[in-house]
Backbone as CSV, one residue per row, in Angstrom:
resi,resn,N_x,N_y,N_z,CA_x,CA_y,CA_z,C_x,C_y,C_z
1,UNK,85.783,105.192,91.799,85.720,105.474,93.211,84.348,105.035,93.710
2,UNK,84.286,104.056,94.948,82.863,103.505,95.236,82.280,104.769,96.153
3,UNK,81.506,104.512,96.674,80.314,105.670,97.674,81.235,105.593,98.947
4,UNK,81.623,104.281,99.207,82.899,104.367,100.399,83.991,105.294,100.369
5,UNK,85.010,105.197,99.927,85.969,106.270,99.044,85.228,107.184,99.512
6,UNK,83.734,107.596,99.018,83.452,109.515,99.481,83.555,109.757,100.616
7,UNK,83.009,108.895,101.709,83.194,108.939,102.822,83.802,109.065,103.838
8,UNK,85.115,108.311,102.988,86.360,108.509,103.675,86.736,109.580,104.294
9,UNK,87.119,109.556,105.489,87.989,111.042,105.700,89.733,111.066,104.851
10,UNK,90.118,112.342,104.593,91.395,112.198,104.351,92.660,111.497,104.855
11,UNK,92.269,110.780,106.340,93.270,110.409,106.892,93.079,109.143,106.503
12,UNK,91.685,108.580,106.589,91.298,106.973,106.125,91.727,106.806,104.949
13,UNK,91.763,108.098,104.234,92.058,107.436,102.598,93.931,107.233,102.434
14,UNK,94.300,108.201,103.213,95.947,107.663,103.423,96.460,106.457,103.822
15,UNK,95.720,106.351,104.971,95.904,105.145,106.351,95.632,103.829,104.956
16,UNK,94.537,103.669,104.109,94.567,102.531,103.127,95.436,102.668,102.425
17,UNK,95.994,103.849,101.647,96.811,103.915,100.938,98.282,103.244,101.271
18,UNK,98.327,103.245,102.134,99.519,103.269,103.509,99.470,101.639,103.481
19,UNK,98.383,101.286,103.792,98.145,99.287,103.782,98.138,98.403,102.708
20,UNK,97.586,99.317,101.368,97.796,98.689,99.819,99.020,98.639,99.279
21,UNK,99.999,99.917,99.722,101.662,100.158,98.987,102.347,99.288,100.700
22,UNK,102.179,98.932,101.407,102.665,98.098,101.869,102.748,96.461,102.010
23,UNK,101.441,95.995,101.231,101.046,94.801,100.960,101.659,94.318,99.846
24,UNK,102.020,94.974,99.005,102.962,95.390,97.139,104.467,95.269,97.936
25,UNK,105.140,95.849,99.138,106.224,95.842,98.855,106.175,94.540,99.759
26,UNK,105.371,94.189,100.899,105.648,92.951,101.284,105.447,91.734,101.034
27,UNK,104.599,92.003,99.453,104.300,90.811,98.552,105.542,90.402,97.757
28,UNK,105.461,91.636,96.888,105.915,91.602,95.989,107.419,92.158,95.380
29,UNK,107.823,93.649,96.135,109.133,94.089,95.989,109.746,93.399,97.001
30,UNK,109.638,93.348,98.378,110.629,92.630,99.066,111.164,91.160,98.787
31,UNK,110.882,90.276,98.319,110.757,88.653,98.199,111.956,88.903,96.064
32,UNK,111.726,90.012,95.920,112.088,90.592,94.469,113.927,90.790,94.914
33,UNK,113.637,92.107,95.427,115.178,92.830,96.090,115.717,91.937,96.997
34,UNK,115.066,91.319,97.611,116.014,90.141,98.602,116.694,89.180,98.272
35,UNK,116.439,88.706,97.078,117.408,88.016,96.089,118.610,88.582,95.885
36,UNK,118.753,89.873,96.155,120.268,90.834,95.935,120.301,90.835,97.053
37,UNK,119.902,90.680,98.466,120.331,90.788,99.921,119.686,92.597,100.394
38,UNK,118.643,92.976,99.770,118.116,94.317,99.936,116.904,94.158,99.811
39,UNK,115.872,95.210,100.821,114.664,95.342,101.213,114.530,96.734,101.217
40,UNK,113.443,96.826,101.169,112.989,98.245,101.391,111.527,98.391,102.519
41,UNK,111.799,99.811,102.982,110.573,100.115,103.971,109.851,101.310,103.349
42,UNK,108.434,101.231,103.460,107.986,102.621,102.974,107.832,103.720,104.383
43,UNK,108.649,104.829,103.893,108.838,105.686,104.944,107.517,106.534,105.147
44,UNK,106.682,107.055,104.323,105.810,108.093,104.439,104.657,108.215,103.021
45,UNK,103.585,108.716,103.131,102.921,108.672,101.914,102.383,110.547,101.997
46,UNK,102.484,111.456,101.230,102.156,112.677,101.213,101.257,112.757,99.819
47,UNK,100.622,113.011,99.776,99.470,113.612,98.871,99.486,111.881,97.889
48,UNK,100.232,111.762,96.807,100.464,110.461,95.791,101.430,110.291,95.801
49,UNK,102.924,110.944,96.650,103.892,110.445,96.441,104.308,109.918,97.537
50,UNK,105.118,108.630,97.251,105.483,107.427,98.344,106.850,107.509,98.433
51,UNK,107.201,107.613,99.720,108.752,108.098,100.262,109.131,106.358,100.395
52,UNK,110.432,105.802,100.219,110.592,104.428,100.621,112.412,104.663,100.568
53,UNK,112.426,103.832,101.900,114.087,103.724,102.364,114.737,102.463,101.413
54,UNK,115.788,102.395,100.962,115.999,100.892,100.382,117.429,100.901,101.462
55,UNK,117.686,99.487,101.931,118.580,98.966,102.595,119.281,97.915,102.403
56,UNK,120.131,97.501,103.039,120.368,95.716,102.965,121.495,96.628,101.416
57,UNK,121.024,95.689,100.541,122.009,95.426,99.411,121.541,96.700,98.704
58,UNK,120.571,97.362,98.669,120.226,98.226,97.790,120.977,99.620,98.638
59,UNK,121.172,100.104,99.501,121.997,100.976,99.996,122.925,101.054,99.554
60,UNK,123.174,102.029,98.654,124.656,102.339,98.208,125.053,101.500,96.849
61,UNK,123.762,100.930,96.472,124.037,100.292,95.200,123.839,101.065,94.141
62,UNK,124.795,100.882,93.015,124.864,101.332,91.655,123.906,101.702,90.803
63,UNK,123.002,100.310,91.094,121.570,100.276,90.542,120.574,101.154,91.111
64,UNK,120.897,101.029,92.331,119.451,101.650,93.113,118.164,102.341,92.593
65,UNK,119.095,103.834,91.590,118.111,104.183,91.359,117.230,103.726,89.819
66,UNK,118.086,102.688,89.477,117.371,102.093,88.051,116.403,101.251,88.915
67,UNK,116.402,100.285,89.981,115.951,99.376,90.830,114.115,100.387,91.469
68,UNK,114.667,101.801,91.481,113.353,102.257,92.424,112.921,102.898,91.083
69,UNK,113.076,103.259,89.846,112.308,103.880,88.640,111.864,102.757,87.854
70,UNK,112.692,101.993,87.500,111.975,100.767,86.762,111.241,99.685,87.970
71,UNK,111.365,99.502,88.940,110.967,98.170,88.992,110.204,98.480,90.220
72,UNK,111.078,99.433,91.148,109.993,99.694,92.433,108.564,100.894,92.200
73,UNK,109.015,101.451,91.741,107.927,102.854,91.271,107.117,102.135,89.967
74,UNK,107.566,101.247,89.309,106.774,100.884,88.073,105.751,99.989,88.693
75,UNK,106.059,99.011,89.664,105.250,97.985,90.208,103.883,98.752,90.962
76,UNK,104.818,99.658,91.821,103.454,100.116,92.792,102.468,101.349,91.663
77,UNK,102.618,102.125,90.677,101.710,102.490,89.943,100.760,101.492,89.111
78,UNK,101.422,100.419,89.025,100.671,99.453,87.985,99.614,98.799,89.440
79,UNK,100.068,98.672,90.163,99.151,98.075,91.344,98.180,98.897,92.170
80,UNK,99.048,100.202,92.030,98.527,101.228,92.546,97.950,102.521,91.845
81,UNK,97.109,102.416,90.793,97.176,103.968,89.756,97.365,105.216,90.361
82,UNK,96.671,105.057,91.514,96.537,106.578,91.907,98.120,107.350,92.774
83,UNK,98.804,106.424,93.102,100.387,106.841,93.142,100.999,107.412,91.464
84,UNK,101.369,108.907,92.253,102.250,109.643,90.847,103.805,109.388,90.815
85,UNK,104.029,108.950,91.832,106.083,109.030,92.409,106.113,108.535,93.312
86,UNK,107.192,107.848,93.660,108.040,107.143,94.408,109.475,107.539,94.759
87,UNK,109.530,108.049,96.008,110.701,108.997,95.823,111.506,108.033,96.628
88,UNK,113.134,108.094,96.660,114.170,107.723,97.348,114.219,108.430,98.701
89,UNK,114.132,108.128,99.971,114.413,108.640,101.122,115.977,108.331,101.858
90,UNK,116.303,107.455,100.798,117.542,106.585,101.863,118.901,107.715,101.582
91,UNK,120.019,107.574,102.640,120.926,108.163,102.323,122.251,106.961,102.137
92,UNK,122.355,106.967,100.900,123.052,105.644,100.071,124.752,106.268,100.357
93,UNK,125.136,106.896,101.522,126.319,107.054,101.866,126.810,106.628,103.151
94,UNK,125.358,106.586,103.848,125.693,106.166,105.598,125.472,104.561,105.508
95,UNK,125.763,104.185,106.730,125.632,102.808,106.572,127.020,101.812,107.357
96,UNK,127.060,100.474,107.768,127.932,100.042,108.335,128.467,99.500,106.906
97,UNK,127.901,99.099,106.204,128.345,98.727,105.161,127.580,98.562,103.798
98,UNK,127.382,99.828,102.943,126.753,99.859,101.690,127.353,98.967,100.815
99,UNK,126.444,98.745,100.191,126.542,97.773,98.542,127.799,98.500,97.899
100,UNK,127.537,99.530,97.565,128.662,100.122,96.313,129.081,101.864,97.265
101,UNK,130.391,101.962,97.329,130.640,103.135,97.995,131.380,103.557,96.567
102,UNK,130.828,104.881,96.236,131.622,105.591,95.793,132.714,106.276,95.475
103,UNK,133.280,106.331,93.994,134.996,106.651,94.561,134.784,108.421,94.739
104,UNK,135.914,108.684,95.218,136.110,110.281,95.907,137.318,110.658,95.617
């Protein structure tokens, strides 16, 4: 942590946090998942854990949550250490048309 970092207020240190896990998904996870026709948005950041919607092809997909534990949550800790979790915000049932609907 530099002498900057101390300085920070709590909101500055979010507000970056907020610009680094968004630079990762608009580098790097989106250009990834869009190859399946799915993107994701990061919804919210609370203490280390990062809320993120997945859409497009990843809504309602099978994979999803292998897609946000291995590959989306693994990327942004390796880029990001100080993120503990990456949680799912999306509701993979609504939608005009999800990837994979569930049988009932």
């Amino acid at each position: 942590m530099s002498a900057e970092d101390v300085n920070e207020s709590p909101t500055q240190q979010v507000d970056d946090l907020r610009v680094r896990i968004q630079a990762v998904i608009d580098g790097q996870i989106n250009p990834a998942v869009g190859m399946h026709g799915g993107f994701v948005t990061l919804v919210d950041v609370v203490d280390s854990r990062v809320y993120v919607q997945m859409a497009g092809g990843c809504q309602g997909c099978g994979a999803a949550n292998h897609t946000l534990k291995a590959g989306i949550e693994a990327l942004l800790k390796e880029e990001i250490p100080e993120i503990s979790e990456v949680l799912d915000a999306t509701d993979h049932d609504a939608g005009a048309s999800p990837y994979f609907a569930p049988q009932r």
